[in-house]
C-alpha positions in Angstrom: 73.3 56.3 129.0 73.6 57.7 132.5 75.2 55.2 134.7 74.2 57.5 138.0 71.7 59.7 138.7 71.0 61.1 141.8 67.1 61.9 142.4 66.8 65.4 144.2 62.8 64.6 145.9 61.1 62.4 148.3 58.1 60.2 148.9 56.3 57.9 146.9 57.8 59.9 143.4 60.9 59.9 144.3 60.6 55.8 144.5 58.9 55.9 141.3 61.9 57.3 140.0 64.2 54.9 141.4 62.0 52.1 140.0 62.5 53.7 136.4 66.2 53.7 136.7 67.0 49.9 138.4 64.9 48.5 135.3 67.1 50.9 133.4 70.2 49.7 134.9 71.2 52.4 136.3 72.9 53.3 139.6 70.4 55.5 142.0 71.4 58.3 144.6 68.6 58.6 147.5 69.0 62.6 149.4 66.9 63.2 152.1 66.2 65.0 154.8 66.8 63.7 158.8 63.0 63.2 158.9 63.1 61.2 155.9 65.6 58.8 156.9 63.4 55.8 156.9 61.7 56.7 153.9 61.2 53.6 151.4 63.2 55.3 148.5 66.5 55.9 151.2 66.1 52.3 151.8 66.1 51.0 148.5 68.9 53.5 146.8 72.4 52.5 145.9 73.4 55.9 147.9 71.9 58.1 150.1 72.9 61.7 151.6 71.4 63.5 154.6 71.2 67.1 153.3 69.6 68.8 156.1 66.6 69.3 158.9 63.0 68.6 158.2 62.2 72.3 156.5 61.8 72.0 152.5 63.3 75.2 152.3 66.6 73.2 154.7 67.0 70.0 152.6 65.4 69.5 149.3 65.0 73.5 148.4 68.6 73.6 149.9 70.4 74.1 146.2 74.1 73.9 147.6 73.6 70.6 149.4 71.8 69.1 146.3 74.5 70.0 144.4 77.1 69.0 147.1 75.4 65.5 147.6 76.1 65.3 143.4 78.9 65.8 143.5 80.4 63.9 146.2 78.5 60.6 145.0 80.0 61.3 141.7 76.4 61.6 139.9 76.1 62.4 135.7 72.3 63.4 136.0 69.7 64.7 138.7 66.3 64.2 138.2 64.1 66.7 140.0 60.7 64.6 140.4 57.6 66.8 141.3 56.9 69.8 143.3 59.9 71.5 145.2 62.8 72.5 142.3 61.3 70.8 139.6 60.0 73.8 137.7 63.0 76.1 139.4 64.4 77.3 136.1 67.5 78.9 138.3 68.1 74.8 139.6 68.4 74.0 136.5 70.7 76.4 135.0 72.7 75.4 138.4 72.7 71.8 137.7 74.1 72.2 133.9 76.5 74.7 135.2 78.0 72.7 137.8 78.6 69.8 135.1 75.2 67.5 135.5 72.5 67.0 133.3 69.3 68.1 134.4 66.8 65.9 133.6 63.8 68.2 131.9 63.9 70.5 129.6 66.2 73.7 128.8 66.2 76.4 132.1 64.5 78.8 129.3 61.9 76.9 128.6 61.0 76.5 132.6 61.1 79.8 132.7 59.1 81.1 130.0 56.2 78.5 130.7 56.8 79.3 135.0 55.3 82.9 134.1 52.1 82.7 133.3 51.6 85.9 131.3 54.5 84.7 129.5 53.3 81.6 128.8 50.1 83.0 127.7 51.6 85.0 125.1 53.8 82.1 123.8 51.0 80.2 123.9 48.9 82.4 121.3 51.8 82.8 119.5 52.3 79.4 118.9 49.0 78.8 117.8 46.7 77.4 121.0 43.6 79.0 122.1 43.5 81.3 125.0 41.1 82.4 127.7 40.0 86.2 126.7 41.5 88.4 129.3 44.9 90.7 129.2 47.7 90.6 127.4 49.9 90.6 130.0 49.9 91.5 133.6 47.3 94.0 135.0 49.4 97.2 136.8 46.4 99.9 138.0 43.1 99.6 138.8 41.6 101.7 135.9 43.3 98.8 133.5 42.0 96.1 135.4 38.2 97.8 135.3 38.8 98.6 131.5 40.1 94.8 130.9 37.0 93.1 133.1 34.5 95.5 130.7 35.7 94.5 127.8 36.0 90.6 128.3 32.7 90.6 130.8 32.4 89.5 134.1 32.9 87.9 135.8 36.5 87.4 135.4 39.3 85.2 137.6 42.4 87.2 138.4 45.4 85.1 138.6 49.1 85.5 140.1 51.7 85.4 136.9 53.6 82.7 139.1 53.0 79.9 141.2 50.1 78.0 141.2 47.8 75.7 143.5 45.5 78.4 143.6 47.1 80.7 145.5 47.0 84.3 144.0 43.6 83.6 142.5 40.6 85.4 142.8 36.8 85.6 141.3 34.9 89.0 140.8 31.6 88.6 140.0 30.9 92.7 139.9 32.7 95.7 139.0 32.4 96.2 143.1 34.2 92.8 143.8 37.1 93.7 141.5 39.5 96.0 143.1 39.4 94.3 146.4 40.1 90.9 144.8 42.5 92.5 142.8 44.0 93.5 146.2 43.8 90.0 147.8 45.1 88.4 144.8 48.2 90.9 144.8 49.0 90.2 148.6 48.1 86.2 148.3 51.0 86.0 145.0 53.2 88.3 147.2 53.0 86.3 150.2 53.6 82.9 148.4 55.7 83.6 145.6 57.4 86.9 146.6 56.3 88.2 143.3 52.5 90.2 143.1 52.2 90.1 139.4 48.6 89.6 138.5 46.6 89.2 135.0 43.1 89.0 134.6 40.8 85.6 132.4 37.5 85.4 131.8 36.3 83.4 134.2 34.4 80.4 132.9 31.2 78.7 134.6 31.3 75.2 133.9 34.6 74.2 132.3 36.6 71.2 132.8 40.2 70.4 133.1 42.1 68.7 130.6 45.7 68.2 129.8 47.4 66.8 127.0 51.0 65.0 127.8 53.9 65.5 125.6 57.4 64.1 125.0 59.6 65.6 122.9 63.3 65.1 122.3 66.4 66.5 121.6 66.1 65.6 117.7 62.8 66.5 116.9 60.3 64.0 117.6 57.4 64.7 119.3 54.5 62.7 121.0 51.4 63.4 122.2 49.9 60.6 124.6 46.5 61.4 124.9 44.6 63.6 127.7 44.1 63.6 131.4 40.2 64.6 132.7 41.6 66.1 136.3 38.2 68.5 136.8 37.9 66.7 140.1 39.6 69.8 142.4 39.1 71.2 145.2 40.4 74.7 145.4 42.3 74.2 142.6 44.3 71.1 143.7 43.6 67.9 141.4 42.0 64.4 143.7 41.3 62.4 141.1 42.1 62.2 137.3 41.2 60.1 134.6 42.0 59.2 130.9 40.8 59.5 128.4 38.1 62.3 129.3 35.2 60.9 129.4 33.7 64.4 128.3 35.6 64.2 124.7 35.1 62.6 121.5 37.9 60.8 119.2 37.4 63.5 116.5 38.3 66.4 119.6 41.4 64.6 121.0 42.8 63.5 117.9 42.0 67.5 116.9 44.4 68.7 120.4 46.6 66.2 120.1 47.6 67.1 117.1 47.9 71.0 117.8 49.3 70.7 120.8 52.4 68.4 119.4 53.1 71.0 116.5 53.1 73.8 118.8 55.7 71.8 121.3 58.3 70.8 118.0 57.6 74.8 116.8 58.4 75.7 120.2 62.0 73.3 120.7 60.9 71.7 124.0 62.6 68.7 125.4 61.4 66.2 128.0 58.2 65.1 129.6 55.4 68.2 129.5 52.0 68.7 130.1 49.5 71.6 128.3 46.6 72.5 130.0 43.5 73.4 128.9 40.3 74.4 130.3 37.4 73.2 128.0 33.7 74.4 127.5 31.5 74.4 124.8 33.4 72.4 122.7 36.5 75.1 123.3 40.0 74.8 125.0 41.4 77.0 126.3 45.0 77.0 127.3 45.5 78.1 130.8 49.4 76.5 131.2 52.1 74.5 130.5 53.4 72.1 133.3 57.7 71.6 132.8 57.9 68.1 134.6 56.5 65.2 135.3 53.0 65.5 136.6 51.7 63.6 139.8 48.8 62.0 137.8 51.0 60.8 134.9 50.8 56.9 135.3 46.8 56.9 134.0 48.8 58.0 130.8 51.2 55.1 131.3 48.7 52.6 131.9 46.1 53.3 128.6 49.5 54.0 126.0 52.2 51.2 128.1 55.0 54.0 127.6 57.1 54.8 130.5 57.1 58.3 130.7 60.1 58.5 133.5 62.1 56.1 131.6 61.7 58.4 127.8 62.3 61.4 130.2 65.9 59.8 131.1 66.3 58.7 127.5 65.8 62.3 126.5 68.3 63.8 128.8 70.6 61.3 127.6 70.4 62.5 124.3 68.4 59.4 122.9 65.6 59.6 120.1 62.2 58.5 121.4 61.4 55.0 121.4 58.4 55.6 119.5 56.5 57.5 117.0 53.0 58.8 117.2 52.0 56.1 115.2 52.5 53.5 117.6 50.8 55.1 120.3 47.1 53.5 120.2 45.1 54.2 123.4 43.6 51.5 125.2 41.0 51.0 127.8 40.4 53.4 130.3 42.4 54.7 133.6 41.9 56.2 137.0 44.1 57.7 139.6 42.8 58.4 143.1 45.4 60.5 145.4 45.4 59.2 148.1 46.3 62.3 151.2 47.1 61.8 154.9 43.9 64.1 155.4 40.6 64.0 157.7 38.3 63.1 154.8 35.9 65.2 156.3 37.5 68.8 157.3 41.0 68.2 154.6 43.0 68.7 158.0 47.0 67.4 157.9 47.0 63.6 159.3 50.3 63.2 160.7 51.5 60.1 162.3 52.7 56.4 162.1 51.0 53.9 160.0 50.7 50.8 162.1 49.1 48.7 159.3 49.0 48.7 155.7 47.7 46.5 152.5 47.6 47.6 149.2 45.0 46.5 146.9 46.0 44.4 143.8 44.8 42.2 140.9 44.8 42.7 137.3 44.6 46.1 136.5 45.6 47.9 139.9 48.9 50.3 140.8 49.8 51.3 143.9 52.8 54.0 143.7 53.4 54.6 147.3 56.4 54.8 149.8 54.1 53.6 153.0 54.7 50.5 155.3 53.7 49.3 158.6 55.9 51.4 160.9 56.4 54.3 158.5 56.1 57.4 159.9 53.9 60.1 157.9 56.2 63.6 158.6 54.1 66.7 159.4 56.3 69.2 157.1 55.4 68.6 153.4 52.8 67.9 150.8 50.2 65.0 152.2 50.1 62.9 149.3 51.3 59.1 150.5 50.1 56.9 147.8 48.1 57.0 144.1 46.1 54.5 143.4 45.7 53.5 139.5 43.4 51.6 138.2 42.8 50.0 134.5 40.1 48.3 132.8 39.5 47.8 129.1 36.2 50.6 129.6 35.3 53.4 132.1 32.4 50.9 133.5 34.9 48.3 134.3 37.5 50.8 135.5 35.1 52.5 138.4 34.0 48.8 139.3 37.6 47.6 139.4 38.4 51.2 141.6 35.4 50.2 143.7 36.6 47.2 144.6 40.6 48.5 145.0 39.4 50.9 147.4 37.3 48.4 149.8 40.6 46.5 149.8 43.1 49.6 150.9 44.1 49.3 154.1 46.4 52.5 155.8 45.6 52.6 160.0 47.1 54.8 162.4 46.5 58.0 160.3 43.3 59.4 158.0 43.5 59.0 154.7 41.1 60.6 151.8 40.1 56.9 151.3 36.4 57.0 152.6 36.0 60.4 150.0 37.2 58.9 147.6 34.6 55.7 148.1 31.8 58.3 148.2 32.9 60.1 145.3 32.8 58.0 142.9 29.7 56.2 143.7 27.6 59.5 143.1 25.9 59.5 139.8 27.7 62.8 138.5 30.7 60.8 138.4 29.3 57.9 137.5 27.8 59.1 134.3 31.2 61.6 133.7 28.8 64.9 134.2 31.2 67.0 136.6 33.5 70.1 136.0 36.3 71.7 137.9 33.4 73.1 140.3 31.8 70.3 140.7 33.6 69.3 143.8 33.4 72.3 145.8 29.2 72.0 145.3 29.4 68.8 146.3 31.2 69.6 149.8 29.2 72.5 150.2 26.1 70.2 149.8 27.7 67.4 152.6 28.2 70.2 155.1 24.3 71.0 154.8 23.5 67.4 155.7 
């Protein structure tokens, strides 16, 4: 086992990481950047290292003084966390190279499953369902007008990298379609640098679901159920929840199982995620996530297996600590994100939090690196805390969330907190009748008001 790893993020999943590795017994390396200096993670690390100005692209994108900070601290592993280099297939190959272990899987994997035509066409190879649409990326117009024929409009095109929903465009017509195609081309170029598109049927009313996976080094492979996360607004996840309350146990048992015999045909190793859209009793696979996911601990919380602490185990070399067998879902789980946004207009909510409580009780998570004094930075992601909540059914779950969320208290900066509250008393919710575009109509229908 790894007797230091150094943790190459921030924020409240960095901290999550450092959790998994004190209970582990294991020595922890804090980086950060100078705005992060007081962050809770820094504070509670064995070792920190400043490695540069506020920037992403000046600190925690900064690939030399990750590697640098490793290597003077003396390090065996680096664990990537979410978002920034965590799907950076070239970070990886860099970290192995440089004589650490990365902790995820192989750099070809992250790069196979980081293009999305590519992964589309592995995907289908290995046996999951697909969206109708090309076979691989859309170069002229006349192709793109031939493809949208053939599968029916209308159709989403999609940027072959990246994600968030940048690069992605709806045409509803024949007429809409080359000027998306246009916008979707110069949206991928100006956020990825790369304007590869490919064109989907686009779907009406699906919903979102992903199935998590841990596979290791000999093997083994375990499914852990799905994650519901239609609950989106453009294409960035607010709220998940497991299981979906839109499946039966005949249909998850039915994707669990494919989805683990396509990850042991494929050789992957770590933590992963497939995604699927699903209508119609159908899933479709739209991509494979190469880390750990922001929403994981609802998968945590209804299996009890500590997905950052196999993930380590993996990287280590270890066989999983369990086999699909022992995995029995219980009770039902719900993760709020919780953003330093207006509720109202989704506007940035920079500042310093003069007074914080977090809910708790039987059944309630907070992951979150916030306290009293704690300065919310203006340069990255607005996430500041997840909220996770358990009970033994979905009724007693949103009751228990209810009640967390009256008891959440973060001044000095808005939070998505008073959404959230609204959101899950509407009776869509309630009764688990919403897809991925449910959202969007139901801002659309507030700004009417």
């Amino acid at each position: 086992m790894f007797e230091k790893i150094l943790i190459a993020n921030r924020g409240e999943i960095a901290l999550r990481i450092h959790r998994a590795c004190r209970e582990m017994g294991i020595d922890t390396v804090a980086v950060h950047s100078t705005a992060d200096a007081d962050a809770m993670h820094v504070r509670l690390a064995d070792e920190s290292v400043c490695i540069g100005p506020p920037p992403g692209k000046d600190s925690y994108l900064n690939i030399p003084a990750l590697l640098s900070a490793a290597a003077i601290t003396g390090v065996d592993a680096i664990h990537p966390g979410v978002g920034f280099l965590s799907e950076n297939a070239n970070f990886a190959d860099m970290v192995q190279e440089h004589g650490f272990v990365f902790i995820g899987p192989e750099p070809e994997h992250i790069s196979l499953m980081g293009d999305k035509v590519a992964a589309k066409q592995a995907a289908e190879s290995l046996g999951l369902p697909v969206v109708p649409g090309s076979h691989g990326a859309v170069t002229t117009d006349k192709e793109a007008a031939e493809i949208a024929e053939r599968i029916g409009y209308p159709v989403l095109i999609k940027a072959a990298a990246g994600g968030g929903g940048r690069g992605m465009k709806v045409a509803r017509t024949q007429g809409e379609l080359l000027e998306s195609l246009r916008l979707a081309k110069a949206e991928a170029k100006a956020a990825f640098g790369y304007d590869v598109v490919y064109l989907e049927k686009y779907l009406g009313q699906p919903r979102h679901i992903e199935v998590q996976i841990l596979a290791d080094a000999h093997g083994n492979v375990v499914h852990l159920g799905e994650r519901d996360c239609s609950l989106q607004r453009r294409h960035q996840k607010l709220l998940e929840e497991a299981p979906s309350p839109a499946l039966n146990a005949d249909q998850r048992a039915k994707i669990g199982a494919l989805v683990s015999k396509s990850i042991s045909k494929l050789g992957y190793r770590s933590a992963g995620t497939i995604e699927f859209l699903y209508e119609n009793g159908e899933f479709y696979f739209i991509e494979m996530n190469t880390r750990l996911q922001v929403e994981h601990p609802i998968s945590e919380a209804i299996t009890g297996v500590d997905i950052v602490r196999e993930q380590i185990r993996i990287a280590a070399g270890i066989p999983l600590s369990m086999a699909q067998s022992d995995i029995v879902p219980q009770g039902h789980a719900i993760e709020c994100r919780i953003n330093a946004e207006n509720p109202e207009t989704f506007m940035p909510s920079p500042g310093t939090v003069t007074d914080y409580h977090a809910p708790g009780g039987l059944g309630v998570r907070v992951d979150s690196g916030l306290y009293a004094g704690y300065r919310v930075p203006p340069y990255y992601d607005s996430l500041i805390a997840k909220l996770i909540v358990q009970g033994q059914t979905r009724n007693e779950c949103l009751m228990r969330l209810r009640r967390a969320l009256e008891e959440f208290v973060i001044e000095g900066v808005h939070t998505t907190i008073p959404l959230h509250q609204r959101l899950i008393a509407e009776n869509d919710f309630i009764n688990g009748n919403y897809d991925i575009h449910w959202l969007e109509h139901y801002m659309s229908r507030e700004d009417e008001i």
